[in-house]
Structures are given as structure tokens and as C-alpha cells.
C-alpha atoms as a printed R data frame, in Angstrom:
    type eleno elety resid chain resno       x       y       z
1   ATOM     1    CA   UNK     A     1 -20.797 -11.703  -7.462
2   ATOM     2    CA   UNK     A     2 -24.223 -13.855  -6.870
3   ATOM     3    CA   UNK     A     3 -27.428 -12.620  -6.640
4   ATOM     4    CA   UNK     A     4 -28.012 -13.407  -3.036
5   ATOM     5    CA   UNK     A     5 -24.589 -11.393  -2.172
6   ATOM     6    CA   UNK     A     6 -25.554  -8.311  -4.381
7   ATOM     7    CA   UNK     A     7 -28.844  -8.322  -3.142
8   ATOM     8    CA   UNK     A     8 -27.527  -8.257   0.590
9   ATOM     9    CA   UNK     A     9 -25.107  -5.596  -0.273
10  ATOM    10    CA   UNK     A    10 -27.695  -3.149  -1.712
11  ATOM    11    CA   UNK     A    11 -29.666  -4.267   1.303
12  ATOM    12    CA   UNK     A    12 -27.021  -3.501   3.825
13  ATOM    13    CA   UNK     A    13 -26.075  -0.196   2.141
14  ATOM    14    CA   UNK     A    14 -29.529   1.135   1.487
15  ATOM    15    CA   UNK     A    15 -30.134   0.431   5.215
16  ATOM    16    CA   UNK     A    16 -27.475   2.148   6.447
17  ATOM    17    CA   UNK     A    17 -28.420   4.887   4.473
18  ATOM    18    CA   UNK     A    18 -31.929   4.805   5.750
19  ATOM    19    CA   UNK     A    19 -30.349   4.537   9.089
20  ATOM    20    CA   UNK     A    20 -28.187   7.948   8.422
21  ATOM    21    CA   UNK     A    21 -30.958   9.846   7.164
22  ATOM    22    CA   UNK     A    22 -33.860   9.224   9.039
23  ATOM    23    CA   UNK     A    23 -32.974   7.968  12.465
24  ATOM    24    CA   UNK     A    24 -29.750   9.525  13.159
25  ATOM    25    CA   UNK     A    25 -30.980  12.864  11.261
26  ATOM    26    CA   UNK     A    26 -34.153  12.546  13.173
27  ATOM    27    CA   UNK     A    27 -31.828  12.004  16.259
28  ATOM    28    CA   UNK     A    28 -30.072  15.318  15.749
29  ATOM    29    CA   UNK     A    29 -33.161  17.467  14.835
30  ATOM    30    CA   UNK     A    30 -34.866  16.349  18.067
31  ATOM    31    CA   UNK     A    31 -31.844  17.285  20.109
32  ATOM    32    CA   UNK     A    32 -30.088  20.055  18.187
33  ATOM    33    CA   UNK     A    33 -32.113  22.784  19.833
34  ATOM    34    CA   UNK     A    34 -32.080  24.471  22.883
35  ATOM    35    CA   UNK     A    35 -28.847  22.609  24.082
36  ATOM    36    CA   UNK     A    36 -25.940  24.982  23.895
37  ATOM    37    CA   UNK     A    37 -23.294  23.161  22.423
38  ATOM    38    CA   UNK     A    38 -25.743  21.190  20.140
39  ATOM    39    CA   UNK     A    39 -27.281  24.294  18.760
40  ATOM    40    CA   UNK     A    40 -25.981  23.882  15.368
41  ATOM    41    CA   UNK     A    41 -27.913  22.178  12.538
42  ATOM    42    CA   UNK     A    42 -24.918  21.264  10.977
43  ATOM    43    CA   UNK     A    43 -25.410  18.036  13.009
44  ATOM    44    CA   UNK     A    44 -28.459  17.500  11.157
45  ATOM    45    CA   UNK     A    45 -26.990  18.018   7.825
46  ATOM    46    CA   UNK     A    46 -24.183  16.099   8.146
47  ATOM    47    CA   UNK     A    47 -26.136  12.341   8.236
48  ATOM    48    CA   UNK     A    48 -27.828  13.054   5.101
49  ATOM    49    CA   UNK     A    49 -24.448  13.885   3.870
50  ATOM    50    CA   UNK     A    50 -23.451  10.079   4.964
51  ATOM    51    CA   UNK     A    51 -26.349   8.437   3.852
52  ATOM    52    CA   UNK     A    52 -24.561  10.230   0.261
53  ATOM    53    CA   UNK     A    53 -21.664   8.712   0.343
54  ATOM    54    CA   UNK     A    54 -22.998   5.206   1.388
55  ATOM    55    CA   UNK     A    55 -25.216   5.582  -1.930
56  ATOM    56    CA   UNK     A    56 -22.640   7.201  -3.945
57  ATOM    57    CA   UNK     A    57 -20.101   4.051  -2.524
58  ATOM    58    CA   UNK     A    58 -22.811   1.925  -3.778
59  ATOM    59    CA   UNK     A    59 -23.550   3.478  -7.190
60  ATOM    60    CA   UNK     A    60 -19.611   3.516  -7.750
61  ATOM    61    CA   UNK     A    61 -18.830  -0.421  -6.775
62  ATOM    62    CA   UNK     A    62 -21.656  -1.136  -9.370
63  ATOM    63    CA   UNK     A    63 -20.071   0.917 -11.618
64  ATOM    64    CA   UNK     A    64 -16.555  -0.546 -11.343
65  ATOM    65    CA   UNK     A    65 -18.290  -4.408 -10.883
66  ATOM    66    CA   UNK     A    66 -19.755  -3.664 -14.284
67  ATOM    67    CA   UNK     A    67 -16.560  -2.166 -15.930
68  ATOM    68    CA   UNK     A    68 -14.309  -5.175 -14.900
69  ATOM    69    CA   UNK     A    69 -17.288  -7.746 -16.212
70  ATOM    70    CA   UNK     A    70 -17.142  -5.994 -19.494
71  ATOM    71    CA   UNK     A    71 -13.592  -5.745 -19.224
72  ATOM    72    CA   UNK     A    72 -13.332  -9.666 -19.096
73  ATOM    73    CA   UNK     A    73 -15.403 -10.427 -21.459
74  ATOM    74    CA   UNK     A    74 -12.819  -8.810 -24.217
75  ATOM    75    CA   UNK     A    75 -10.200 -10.979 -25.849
76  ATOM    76    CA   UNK     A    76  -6.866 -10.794 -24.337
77  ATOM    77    CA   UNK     A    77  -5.567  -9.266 -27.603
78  ATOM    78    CA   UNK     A    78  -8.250  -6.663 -27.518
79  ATOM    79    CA   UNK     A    79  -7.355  -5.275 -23.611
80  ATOM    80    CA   UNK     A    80  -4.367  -3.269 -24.900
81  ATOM    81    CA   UNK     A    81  -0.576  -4.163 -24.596
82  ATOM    82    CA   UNK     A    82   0.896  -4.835 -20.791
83  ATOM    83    CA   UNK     A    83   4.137  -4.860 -21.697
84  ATOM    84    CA   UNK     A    84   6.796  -2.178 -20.432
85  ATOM    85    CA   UNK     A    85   8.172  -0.271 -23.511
86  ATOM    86    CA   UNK     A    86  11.386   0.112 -24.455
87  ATOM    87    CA   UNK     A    87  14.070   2.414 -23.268
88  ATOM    88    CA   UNK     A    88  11.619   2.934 -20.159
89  ATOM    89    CA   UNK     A    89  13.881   0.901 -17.682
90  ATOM    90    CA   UNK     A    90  17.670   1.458 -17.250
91  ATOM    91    CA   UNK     A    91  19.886  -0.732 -18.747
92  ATOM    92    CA   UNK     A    92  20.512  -4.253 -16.886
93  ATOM    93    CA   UNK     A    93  23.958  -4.022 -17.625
94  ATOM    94    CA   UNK     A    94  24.947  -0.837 -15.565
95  ATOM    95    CA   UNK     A    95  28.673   0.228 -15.992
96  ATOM    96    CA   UNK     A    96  30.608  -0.086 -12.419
97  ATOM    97    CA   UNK     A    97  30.700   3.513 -11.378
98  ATOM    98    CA   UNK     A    98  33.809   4.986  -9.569
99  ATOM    99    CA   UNK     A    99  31.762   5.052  -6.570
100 ATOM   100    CA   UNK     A   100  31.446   1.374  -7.035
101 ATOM   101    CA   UNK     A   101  35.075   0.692  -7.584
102 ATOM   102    CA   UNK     A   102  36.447   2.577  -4.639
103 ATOM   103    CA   UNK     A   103  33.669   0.653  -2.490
104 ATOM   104    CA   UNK     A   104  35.263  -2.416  -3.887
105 ATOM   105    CA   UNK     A   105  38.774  -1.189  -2.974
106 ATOM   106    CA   UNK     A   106  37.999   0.121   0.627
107 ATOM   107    CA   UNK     A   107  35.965  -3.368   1.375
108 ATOM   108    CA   UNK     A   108  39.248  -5.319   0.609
109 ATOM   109    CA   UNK     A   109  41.186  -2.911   2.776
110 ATOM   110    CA   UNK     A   110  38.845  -3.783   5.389
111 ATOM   111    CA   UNK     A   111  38.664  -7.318   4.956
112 ATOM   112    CA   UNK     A   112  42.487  -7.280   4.934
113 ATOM   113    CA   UNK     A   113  42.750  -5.464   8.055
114 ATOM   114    CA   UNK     A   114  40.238  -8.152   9.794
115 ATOM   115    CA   UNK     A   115  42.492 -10.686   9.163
116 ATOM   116    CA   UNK     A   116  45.934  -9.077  10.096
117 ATOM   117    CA   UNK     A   117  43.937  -8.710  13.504
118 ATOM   118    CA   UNK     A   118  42.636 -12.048  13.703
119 ATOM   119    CA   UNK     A   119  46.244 -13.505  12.993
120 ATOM   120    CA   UNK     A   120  47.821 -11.174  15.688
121 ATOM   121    CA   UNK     A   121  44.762 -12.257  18.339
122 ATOM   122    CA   UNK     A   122  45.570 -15.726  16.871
123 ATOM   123    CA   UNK     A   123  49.346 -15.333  17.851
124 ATOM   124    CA   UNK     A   124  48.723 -13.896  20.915
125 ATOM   125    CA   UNK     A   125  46.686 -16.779  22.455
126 ATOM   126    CA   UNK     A   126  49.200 -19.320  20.866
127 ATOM   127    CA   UNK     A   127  47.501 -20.919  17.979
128 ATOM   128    CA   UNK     A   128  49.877 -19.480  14.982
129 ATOM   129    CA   UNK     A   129  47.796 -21.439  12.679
130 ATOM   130    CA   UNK     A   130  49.234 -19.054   9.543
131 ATOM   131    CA   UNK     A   131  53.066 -19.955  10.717
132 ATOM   132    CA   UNK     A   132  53.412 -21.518   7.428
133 ATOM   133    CA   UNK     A   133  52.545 -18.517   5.501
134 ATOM   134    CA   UNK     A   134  55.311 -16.298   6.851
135 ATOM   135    CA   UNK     A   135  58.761 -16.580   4.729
């Protein structure tokens, strides 16, 4: 990432950070008290809680941004092995199952039965196209 964008993302997330703590914190003290509902200053702790995870977010992408720089600096050969071991995958060539076979058997039965009907409906409206076929 360049300079100018890094710099505007700490910028952006240390503002919104800021922007938790201190105004919307401020926000909550000012108007937690004396207003029934609001009467709980677990409103106030809760932005400094978010201004937290903004700067934890913030400490962890620089974290991570460093890791994969380091990470591409290293030689291919020195990253560790990608490939998929052995024995891990089932076999490509997968024996036809009974399940498979009676499938098989039950599609034909129904493909035969489409075209008995389609000769019949063929019949029926006078184009006996399969005449030829019948002994």
C-alpha cells in the first residue's frame, strides 16, 4: 500500500476513534443522567469500547499487511508445499455403484416408455413415421 493511502487510513481510523471516544462518549455522559431510559452509563462505556475495536482493527490490518510483505519476500520453495497429499481425495475412478446401475436401468425404462407414447400420439394424429420399423 503507498504512503499517502496508509497515512489516510491511520488518519481515518484514528479519527473515528477520536470521534467514538470523545464526542460520542462526551455525548452520552452529558445526556445519560436524569433521563429515565438513558440512565445507564453503559451508554458511556460502550463508545470507548468502539473506539477499541477501530484501533485494535487497525493494529491487526498492520499486522497482517506486514505478515503477507514478509511472506512475499520468501522464495517460492521456502513458503511450504501447496500441493494436496496423497490418498486425501477419493479416487477419480469411482466404481459404478448398484445405486448407479439401477439409475441407469430405470432411465432406459423411462426413455423407452417416452417413445412408445410418442409413436402411439404419432399414430394417432396420422404421421406413422416408425411404419417401417414394425415386422
Amino acid at each position: 500500500m503507498p504512503d499517502k493511502r496508509r497515512l489516510t487510513l491511520v488518519g481515518a481510523v484514528l479519527s473515528a476513534a477520536a470521534a467514538m471516544l470523545l464526542l460520542l462518549g462526551w455525548l452520552a455522559w452529558g445526556r445519560g443522567y436524569g433521563y429515565g431510559v438513558d440512565d445507564n452509563p453503559g451508554y458511556v462505556l460502550l463508545f470507548p469500547v468502539f473506539a477499541g475495536f477501530f484501533l485494535w482493527g487497525l493494529v491487526r490490518f498492520r499486522a497482517m499487511e506486514r505478515d503477507a510483505a514478509v511472506a512475499d519476500s520468501k522464495p517460492l520453495s521456502d513458503r511450504g508445499s501447496r500441493e494436496i497429499p496423497a490418498g486425501l481425495l477419493p479416487a477419480r475412478e469411482a466404481a459404478v455403484s448398484d445405486t448407479d446401475r439401477a439409475m441407469d436401468a430405470y432411465n432406459r425404462y423411462l426413455a423407452e416408455l417416452n417413445a412408445r407414447e410418442l409413436r402411439h400420439h404419432l399414430r394417432e394424429a396420422g404421421l406413422d413415421v416408425f411404419a417401417g420399423d414394425r415386422t
